[in-house]
N, C-alpha and C positions, 0 to 999 in steps of 0.2 A: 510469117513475118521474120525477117533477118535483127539479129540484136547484134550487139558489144556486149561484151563482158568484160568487168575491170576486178582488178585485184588489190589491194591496201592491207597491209602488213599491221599495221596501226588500225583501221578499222577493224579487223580479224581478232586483235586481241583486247580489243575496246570490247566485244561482242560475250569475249570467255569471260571479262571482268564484271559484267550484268549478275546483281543479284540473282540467286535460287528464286527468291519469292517475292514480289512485291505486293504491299498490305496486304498479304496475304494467299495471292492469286500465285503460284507455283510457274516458274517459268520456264524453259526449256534451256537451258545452256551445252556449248560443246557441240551445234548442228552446225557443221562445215557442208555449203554449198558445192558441186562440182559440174561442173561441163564439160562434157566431150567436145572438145576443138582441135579437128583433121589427130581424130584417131586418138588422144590421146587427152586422159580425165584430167584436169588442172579445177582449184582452187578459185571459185571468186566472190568476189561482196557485195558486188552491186550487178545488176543488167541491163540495159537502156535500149527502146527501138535504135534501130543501127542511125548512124548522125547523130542522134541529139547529147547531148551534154550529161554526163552523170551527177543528180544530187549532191554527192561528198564531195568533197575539194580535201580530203588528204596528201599532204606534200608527196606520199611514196605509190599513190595512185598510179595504174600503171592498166593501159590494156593490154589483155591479155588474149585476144580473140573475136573474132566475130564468126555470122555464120547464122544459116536458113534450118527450121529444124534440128538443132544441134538436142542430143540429149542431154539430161540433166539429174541430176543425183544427190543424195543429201548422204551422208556420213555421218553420225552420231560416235564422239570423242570419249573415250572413260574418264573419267575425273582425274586419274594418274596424268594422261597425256593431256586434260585442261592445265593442271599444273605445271605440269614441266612448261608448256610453253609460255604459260607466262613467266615461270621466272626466269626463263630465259631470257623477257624481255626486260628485264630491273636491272 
């Protein structure tokens, strides 16, 4: 199945500012998504069958690809570079 992939700068760092733990259940923070689109890994937040609409309506949304069998990859962030990028965002 061919997807979109979209990217939001503001969801991405909506995502690093998720508590550690909620009531207590330990959470995962700092997993950046990545897709191979025509050769090269980019960054995204959401994935959608190809046409239809993506869930978020972030003003800085932005597609970034589409594509049949694209690979796909996760990244796990140190908490140095959680940091930095958030304050980056303040």
């Amino acid at each position: 199945m061919e997807e979109d992939f979209y990217f939001s700068n503001k969801q991405f760092i909506k995502g690093l500012k998720m508590p550690k733990s909620i009531d207590g259940l330990m959470m995962k923070r700092g997993d950046v998504s990545l897709a191979k689109i025509n050769g090269e890994w980019k960054k995204y937040t959401e994935s959608v069958p190809k046409g239809r609409k993506p869930i978020s309506s972030y003003d800085d949304f932005v597609l970034i690809g589409s594509g049949k069998d694209i690979e796909i990859d996760r990244e796990q962030l140190s908490q140095n570079q959680i940091d930095s990028l958030i304050s980056n965002q303040s």
